[in-house]
C-alpha positions as CSV (number, residue, x, y, z in Angstrom):
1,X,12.7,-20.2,1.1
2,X,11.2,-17.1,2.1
3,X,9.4,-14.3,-0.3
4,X,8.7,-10.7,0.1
5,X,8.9,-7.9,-2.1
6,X,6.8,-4.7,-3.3
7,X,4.4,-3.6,-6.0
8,X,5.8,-0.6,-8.2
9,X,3.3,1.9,-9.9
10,X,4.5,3.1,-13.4
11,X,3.0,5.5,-15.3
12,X,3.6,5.5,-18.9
13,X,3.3,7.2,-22.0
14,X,3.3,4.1,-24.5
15,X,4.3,3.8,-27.7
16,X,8.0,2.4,-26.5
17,X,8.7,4.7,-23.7
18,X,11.1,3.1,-21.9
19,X,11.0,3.6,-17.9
20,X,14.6,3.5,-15.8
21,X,13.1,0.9,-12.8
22,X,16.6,0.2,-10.8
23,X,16.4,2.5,-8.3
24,X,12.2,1.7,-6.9
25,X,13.5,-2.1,-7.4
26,X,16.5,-1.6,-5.2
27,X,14.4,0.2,-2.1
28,X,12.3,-2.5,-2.7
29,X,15.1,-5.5,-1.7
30,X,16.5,-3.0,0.8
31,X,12.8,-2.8,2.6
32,X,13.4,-6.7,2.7
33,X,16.5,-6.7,4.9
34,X,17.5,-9.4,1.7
35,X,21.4,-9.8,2.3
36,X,21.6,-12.5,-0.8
37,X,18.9,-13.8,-2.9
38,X,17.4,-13.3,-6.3
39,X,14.9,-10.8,-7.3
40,X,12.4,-11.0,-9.9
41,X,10.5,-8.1,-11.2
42,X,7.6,-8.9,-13.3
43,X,5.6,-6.1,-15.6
44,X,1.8,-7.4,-15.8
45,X,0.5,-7.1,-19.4
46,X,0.7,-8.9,-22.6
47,X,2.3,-5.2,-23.7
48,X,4.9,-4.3,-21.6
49,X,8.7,-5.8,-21.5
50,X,11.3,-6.3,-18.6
51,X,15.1,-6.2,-19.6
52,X,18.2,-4.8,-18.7
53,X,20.3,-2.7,-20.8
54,X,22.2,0.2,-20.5
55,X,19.8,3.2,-19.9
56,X,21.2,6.4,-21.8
57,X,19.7,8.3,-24.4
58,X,21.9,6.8,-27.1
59,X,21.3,3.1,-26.4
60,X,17.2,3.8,-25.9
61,X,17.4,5.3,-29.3
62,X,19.1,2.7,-30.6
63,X,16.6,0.3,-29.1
64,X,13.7,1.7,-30.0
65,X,14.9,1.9,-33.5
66,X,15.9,-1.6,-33.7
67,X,12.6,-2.6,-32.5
68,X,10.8,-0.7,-35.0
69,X,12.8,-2.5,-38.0
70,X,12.1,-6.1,-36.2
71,X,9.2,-5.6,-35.6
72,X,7.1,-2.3,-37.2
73,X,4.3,-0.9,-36.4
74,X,2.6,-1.7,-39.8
75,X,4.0,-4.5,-41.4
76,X,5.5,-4.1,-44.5
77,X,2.8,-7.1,-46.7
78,X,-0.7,-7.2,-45.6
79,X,-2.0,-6.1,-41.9
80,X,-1.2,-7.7,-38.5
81,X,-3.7,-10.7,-37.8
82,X,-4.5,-9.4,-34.2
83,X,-5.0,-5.9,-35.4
84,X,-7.9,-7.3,-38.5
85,X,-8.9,-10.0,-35.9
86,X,-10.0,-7.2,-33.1
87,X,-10.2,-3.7,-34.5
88,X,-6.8,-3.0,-32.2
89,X,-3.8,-1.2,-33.6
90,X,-1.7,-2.7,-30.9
91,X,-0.3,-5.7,-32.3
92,X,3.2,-4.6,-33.0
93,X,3.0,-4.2,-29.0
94,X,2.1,-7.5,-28.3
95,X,4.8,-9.2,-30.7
96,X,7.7,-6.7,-28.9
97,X,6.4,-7.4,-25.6
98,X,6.7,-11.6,-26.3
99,X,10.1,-11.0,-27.9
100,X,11.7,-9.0,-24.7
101,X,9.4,-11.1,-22.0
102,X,7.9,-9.6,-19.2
103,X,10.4,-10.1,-16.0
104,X,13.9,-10.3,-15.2
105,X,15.6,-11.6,-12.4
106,X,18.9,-10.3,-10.6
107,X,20.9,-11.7,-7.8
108,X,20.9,-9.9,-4.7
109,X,24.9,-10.0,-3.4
110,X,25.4,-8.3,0.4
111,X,22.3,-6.7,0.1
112,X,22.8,-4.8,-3.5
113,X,21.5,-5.6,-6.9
114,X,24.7,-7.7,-8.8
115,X,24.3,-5.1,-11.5
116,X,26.8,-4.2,-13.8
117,X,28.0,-0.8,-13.8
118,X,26.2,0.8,-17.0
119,X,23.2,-2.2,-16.3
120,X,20.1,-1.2,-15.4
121,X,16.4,-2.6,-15.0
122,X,14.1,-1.2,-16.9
123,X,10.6,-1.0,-18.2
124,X,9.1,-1.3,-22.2
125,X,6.1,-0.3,-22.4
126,X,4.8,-0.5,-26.2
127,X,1.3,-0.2,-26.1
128,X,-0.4,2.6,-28.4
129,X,-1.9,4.8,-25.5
130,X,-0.4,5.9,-22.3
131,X,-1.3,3.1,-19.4
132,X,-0.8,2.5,-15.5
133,X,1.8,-0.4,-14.9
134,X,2.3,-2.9,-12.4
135,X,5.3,-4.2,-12.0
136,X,6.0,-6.8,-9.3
137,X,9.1,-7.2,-7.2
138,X,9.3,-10.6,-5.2
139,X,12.8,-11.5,-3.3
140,X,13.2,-14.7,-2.5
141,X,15.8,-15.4,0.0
């Protein structure tokens, strides 16, 4: 087995801005030469999500909404642990970020990602501040 890959840079304004990553992972494999394999893109941070989902304005609304009901900001009885534990104000950003996970991985078919036509990769970054991401892309062929 043989693994290469990139590092992606992501600049983020927090609080659930969610970042469209499918085009810097696909010059990514193509800087590989990959013709099939898998890649794995992996967001370090106990804050920040990898999925896939279809990235329109519709369906990131409707995420971001969803996510708010599952898990809010300020809980609806008492305070978040993590939050009362550590003076942070973050915890709803931890508890999304475990839900989603922090990496996805897509197979790699004649050299293209074996997306679906309205699937993309993308980025959740639900931290309270803006931050600097990095998001790792290994292929492994």
């Amino acid at each position: 087995m043989t693994v290469s890959g990139g590092m992606l840079h992501v600049e983020t304004a927090g609080d659930g801005q969610i970042v469209d990553l499918t085009e810097a992972v696909r010059s990514v494999v193509r800087t590989t030469g990959a013709e099939r394999g898998v890649a794995i893109v992996f967001a370090r941070g106990s804050t920040v999500a990898v999925t896939t989902m279809e990235y329109e304005p519709g369906t990131v609304a409707d995420l971001t909404a969803l996510l708010e009901r599952l898990v809010p900001r300020s809980p609806d009885e008492g305070v978040w642990e993590h939050n009362a534990l550590n003076g942070d104000s973050n915890a709803h950003a931890h508890a999304r970020a475990a839900l989603i996970g922090p990496s996805v991985s897509v197979p790699i078919v004649e050299g293209e990602l074996l997306l679906g036509t309205w699937q993309q990769v993308v980025l959740l970054d639900f931290d309270d501040r803006p931050r600097q991401r990095e998001v790792t892309v290994q292929v492994l062929v």
